[in-house]
SEMARDREN-85927 format. One record per atom (N, C-alpha, C): residue number from 1; x, y, z; residue in three letters. Coordinates in steps of 0.001 Angstrom, whole numbers. Each point is the difference from the previous one (the first is absolute). Last residue first. Example, Ala and Ser with C-alpha at 12.3 -4.5 7.8 and 13.67 -1.06 7.14 Angstrom:
2
2_12850_-2250_7080_ser
2_820_1190_60_ser
2_-770_1090_730_ser
1_290_-5720_-70_ala
1_-890_1190_0_ala
1_900_1200_0_ala
This chain:
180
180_58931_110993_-64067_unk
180_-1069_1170_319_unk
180_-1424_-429_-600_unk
179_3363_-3023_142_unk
179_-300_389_1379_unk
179_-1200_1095_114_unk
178_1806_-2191_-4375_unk
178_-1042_-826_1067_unk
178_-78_301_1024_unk
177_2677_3148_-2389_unk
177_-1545_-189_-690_unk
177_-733_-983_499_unk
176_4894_470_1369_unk
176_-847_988_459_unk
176_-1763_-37_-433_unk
175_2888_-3080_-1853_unk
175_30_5_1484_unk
175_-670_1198_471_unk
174_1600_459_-4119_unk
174_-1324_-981_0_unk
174_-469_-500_1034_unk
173_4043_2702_38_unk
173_-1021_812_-214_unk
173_-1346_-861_-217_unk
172_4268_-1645_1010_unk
172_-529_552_933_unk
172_-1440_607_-360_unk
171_2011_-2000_-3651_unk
171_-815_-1027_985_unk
171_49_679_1163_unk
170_1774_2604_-3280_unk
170_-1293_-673_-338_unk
170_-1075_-724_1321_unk
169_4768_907_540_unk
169_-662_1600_-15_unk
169_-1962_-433_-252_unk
168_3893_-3022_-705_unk
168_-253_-333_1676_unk
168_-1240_1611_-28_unk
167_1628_-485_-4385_unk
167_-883_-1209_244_unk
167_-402_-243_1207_unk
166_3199_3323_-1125_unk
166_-1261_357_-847_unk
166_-1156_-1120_620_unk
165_4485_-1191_700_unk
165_-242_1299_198_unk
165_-1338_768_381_unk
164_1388_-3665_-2926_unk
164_-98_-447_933_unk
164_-114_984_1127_unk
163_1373_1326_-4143_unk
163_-1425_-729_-35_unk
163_-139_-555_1479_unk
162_4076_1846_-331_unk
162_-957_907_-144_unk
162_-1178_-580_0_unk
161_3284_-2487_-187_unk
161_101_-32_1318_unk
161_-903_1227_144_unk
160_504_-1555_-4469_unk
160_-360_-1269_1145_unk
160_-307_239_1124_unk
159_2095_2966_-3169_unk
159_-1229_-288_-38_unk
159_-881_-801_930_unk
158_4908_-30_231_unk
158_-528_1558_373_unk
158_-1511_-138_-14_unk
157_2441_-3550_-2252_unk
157_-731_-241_1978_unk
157_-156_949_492_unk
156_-798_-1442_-4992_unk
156_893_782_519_unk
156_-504_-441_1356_unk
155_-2339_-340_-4102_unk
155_792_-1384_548_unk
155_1241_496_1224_unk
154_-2614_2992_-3030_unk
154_-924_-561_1367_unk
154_531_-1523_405_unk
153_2013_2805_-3838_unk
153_292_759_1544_unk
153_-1286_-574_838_unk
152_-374_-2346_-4293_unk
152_1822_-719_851_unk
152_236_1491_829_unk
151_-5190_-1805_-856_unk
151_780_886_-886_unk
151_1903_-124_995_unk
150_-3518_-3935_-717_unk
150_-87_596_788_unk
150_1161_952_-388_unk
149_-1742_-4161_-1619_unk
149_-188_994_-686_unk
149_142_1505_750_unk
148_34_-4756_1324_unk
148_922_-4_-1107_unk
148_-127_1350_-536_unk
147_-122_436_5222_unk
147_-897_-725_-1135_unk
147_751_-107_-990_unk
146_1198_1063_5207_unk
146_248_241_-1272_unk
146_-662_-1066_-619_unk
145_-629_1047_5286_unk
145_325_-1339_-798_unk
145_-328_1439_-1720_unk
144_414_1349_5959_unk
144_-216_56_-1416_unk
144_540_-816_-1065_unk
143_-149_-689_5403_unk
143_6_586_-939_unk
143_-446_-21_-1203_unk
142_-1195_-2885_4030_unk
142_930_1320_260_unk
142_342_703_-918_unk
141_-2375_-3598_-1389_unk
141_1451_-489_650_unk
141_674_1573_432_unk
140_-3334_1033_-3492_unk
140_82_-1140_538_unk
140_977_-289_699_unk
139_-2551_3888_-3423_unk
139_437_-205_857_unk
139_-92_-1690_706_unk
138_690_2129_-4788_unk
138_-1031_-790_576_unk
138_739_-64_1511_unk
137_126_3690_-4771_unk
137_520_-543_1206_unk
137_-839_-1085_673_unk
136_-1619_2170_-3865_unk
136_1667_101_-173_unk
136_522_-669_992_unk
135_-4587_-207_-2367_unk
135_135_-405_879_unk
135_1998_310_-91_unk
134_-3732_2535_-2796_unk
134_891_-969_-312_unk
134_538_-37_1675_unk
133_-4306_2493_-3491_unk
133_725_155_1350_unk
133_955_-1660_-102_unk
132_-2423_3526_-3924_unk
132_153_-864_827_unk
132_601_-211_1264_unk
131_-2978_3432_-3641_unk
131_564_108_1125_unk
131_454_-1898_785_unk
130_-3478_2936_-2972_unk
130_1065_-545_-454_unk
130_1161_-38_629_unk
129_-4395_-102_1917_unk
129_621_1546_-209_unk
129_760_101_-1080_unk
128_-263_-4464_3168_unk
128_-836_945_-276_unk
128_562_1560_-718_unk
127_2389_-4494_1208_unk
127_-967_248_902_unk
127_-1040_1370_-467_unk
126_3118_-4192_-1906_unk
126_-758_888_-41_unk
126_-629_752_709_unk
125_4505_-3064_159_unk
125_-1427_-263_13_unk
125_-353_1485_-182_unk
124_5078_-2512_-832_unk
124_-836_1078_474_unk
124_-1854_-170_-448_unk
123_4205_-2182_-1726_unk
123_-47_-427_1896_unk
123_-1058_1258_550_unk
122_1338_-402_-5175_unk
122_-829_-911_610_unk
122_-191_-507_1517_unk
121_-257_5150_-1532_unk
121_679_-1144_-457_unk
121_-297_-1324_74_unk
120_-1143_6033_-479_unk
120_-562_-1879_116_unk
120_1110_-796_-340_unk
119_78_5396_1911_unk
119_-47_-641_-1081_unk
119_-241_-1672_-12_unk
118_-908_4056_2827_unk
118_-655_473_-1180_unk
118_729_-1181_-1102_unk
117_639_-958_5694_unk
117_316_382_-1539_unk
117_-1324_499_-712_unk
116_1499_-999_5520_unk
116_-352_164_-1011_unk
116_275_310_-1115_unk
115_1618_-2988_4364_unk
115_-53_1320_-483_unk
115_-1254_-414_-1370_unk
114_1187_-2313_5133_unk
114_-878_68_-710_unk
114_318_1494_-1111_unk
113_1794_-3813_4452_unk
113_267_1920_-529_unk
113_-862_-654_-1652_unk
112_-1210_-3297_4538_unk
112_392_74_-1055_unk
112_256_2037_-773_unk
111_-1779_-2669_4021_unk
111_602_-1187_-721_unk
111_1070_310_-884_unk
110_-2551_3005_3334_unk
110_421_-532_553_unk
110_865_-1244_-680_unk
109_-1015_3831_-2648_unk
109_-689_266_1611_unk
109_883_-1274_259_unk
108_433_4354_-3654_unk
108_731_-1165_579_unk
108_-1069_-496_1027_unk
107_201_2748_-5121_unk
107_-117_-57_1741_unk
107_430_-1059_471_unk
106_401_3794_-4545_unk
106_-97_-1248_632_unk
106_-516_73_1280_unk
105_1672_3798_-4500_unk
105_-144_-339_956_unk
105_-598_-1897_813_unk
104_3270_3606_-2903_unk
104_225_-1716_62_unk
104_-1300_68_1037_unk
103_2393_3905_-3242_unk
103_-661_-122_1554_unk
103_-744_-1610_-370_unk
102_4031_3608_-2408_unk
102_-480_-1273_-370_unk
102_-873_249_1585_unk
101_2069_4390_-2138_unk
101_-460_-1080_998_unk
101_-389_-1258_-388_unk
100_866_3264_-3682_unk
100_1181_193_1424_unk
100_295_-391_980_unk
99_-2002_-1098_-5164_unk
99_-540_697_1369_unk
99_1547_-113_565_unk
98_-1141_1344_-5033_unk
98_525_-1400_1067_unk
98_-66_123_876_unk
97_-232_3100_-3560_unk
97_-1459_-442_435_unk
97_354_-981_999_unk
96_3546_2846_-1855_unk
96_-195_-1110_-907_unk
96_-1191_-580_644_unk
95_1619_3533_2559_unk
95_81_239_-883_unk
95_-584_-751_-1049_unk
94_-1767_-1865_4338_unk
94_1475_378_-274_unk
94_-241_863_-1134_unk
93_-3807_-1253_3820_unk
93_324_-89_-969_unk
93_1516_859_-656_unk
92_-4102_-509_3894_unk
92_2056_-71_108_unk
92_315_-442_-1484_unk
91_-4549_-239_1400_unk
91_-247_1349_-253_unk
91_1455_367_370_unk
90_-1317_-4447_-1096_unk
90_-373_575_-1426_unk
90_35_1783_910_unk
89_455_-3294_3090_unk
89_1365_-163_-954_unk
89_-93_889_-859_unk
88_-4104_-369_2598_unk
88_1072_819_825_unk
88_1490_-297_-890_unk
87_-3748_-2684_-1475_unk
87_-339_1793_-238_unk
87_1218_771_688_unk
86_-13_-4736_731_unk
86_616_276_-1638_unk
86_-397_1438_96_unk
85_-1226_-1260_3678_unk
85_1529_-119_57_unk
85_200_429_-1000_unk
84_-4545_-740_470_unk
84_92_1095_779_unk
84_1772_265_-96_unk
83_-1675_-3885_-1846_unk
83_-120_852_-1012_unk
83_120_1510_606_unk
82_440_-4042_2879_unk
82_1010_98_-1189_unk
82_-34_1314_-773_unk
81_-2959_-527_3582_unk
81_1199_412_393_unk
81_939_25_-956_unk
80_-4256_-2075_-954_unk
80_-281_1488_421_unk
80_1605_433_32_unk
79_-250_-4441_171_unk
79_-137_928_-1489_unk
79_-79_1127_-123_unk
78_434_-2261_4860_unk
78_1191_-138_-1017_unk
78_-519_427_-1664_unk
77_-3649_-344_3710_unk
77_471_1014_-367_unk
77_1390_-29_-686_unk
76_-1847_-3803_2385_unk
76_-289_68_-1586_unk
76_18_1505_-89_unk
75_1587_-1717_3881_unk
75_569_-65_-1389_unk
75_-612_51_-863_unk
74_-631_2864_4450_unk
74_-817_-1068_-1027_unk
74_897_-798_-1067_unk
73_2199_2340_4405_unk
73_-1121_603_-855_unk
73_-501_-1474_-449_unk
72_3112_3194_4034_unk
72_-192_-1797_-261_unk
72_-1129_279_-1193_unk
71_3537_4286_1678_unk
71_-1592_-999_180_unk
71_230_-1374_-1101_unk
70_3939_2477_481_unk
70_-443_-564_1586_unk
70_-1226_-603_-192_unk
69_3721_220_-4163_unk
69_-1048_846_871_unk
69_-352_-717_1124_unk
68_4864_777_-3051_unk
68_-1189_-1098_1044_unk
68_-901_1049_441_unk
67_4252_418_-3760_unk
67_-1034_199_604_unk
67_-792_-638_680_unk
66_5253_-79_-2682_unk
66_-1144_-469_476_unk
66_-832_491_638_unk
65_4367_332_-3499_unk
65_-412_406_1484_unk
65_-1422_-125_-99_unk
64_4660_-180_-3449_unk
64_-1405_-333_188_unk
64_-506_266_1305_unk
63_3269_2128_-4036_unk
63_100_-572_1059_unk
63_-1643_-413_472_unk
62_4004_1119_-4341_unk
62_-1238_-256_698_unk
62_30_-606_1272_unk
61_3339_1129_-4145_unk
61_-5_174_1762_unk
61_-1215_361_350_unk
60_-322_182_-5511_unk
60_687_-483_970_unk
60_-321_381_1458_unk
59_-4015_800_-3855_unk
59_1686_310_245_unk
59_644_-811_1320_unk
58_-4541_-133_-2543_unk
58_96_434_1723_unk
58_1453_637_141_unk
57_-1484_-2722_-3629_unk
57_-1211_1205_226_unk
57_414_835_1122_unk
56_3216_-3419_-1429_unk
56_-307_822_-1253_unk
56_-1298_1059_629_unk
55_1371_-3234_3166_unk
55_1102_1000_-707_unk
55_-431_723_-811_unk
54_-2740_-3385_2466_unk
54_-552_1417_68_unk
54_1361_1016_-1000_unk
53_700_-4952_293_unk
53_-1483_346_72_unk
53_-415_1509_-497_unk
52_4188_-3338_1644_unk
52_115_1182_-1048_unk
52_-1554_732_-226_unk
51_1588_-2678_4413_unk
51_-516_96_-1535_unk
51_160_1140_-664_unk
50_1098_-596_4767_unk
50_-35_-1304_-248_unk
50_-311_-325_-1272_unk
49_1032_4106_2726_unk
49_687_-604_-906_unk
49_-218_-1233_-631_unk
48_-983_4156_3924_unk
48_-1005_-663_-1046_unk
48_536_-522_-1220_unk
47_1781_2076_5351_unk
47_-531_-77_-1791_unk
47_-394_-1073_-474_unk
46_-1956_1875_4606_unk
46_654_-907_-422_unk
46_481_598_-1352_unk
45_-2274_2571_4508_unk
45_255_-43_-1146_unk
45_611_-1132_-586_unk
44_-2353_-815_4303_unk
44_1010_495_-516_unk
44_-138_471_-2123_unk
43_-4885_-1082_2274_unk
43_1489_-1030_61_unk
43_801_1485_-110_unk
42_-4492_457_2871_unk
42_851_84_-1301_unk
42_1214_-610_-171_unk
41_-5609_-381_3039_unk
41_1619_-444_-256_unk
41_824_583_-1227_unk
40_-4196_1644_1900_unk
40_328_-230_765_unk
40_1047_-594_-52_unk
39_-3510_3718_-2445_unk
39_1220_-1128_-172_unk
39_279_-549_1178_unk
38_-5090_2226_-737_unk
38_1694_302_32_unk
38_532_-1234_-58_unk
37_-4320_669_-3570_unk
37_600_527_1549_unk
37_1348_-304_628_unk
36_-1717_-436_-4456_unk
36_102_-1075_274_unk
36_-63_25_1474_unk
35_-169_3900_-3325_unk
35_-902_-1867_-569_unk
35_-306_-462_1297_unk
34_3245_3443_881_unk
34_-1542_733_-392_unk
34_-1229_-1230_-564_unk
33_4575_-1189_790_unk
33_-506_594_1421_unk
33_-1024_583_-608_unk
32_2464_-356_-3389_unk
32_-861_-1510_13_unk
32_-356_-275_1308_unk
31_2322_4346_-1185_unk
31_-1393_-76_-1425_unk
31_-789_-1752_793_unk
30_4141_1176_1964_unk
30_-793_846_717_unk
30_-1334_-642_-919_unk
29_3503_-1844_-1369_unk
29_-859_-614_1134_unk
29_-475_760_695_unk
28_1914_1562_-3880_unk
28_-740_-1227_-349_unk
28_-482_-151_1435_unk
27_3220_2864_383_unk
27_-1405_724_-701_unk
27_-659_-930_-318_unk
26_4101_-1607_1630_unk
26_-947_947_1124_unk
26_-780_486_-521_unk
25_2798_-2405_-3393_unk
25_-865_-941_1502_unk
25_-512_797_732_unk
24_2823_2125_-3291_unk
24_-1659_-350_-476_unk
24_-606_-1160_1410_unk
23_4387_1636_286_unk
23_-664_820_376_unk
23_-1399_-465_80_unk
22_3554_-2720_-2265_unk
22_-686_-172_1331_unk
22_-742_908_1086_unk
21_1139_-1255_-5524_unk
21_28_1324_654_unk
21_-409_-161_1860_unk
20_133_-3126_-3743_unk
20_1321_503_123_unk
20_316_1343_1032_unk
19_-3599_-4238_284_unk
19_312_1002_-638_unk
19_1182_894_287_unk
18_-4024_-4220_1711_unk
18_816_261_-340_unk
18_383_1184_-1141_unk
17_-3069_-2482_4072_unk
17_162_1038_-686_unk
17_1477_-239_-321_unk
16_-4550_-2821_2384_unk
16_1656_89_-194_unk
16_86_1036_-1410_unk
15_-3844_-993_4179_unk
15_263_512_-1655_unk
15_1524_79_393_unk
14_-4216_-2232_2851_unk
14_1263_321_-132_unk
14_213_398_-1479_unk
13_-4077_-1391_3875_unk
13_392_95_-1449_unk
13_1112_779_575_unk
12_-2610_-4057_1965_unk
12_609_992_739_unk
12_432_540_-1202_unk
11_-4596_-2590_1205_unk
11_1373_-143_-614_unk
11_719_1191_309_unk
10_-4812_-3050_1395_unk
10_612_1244_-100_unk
10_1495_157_-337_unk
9_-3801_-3865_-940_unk
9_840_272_1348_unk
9_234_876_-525_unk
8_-4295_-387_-2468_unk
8_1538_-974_374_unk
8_498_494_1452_unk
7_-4949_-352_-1793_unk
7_288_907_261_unk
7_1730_-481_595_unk
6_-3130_-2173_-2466_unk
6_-178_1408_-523_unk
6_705_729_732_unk
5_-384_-5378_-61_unk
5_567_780_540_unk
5_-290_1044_-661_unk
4_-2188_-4804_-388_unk
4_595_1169_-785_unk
4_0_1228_1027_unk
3_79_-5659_135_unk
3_-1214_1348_548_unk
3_1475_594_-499_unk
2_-1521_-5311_-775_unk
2_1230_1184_-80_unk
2_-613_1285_307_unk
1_-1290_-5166_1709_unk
1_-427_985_-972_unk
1_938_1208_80_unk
């Protein structure tokens, strides 16, 4: 007989940020230390070239850089967090209304990096809020395995070796939760 879980495993959230202005990363992750409590992993600044995407709203030489929180949470708080992100874009807004920050947020635990969207596709499930979530990474074989749909800067081994990063951080920390 199948028994229903209410209460999941705990996840590790991360927000990837991108924007021309790499100042804007220290005022964003102060604003998402106030959500999310403190940080414990940050990527390097990276640029951010893999699409034309953001050019027209965002303008050129973009750069991206990453956030990790320490507490372990609920995934089903990922809608909450989307629309808590989209509010924090809508208060960086450009001359031309275009934001200034892109914020990606996700999580990671032990299988799998996990982002969110405000937009639907067909590899993406519903999770609430209007709000989907899309399996980006599948952990296996010591590392990180690329999907058909997996964005081309998370095919990277910078990413790889960050997620993985992030992931020994998790599992110390879930370790800690069956001890204590």
């Amino acid at each position: 007989m199948a028994k229903v879980r209410d209460n999941p495993m705990p996840v590790k959230i991360f927000v990837g940020m991108v924007s021309g202005d790499a100042a804007l990363f220290e005022e964003v992750s102060a604003k998402l230390e106030e959500v999310l409590g403190k940080s414990d992993l940050r990527s390097p600044e990276w640029k951010w070239e893999h699409t034309n995407y953001y050019l027209k709203e965002m303008g050129g030489d973009l750069k991206r850089q990453f956030i990790f929180f320490k507490r372990l949470v609920n995934p089903g708080m990922m809608p909450d967090l989307k629309l808590k992100t989209i509010e924090m874009e809508n208060m960086y807004l450009n001359a031309n209304g275009g934001r200034k920050i892109n914020l990606d947020p996700g999580y990671l635990d032990s299988a799998r990096v996990l982002l969110v969207s405000s937009k639907d596709f067909s590899h993406r499930v519903y999770i609430g809020k209007g709000i989907y979530g899309e399996v980006t990474l599948v952990y296996s074989g010591n590392d990180y395995q690329i999907l058909p749909y997996t964005y081309p800067d998370f095919k990277f081994k910078e990413y790889h070796d960050l997620f993985k990063k992030a992931r020994r951080s998790y599992q110390s920390e879930m370790e800690s939760l069956k001890d204590g």
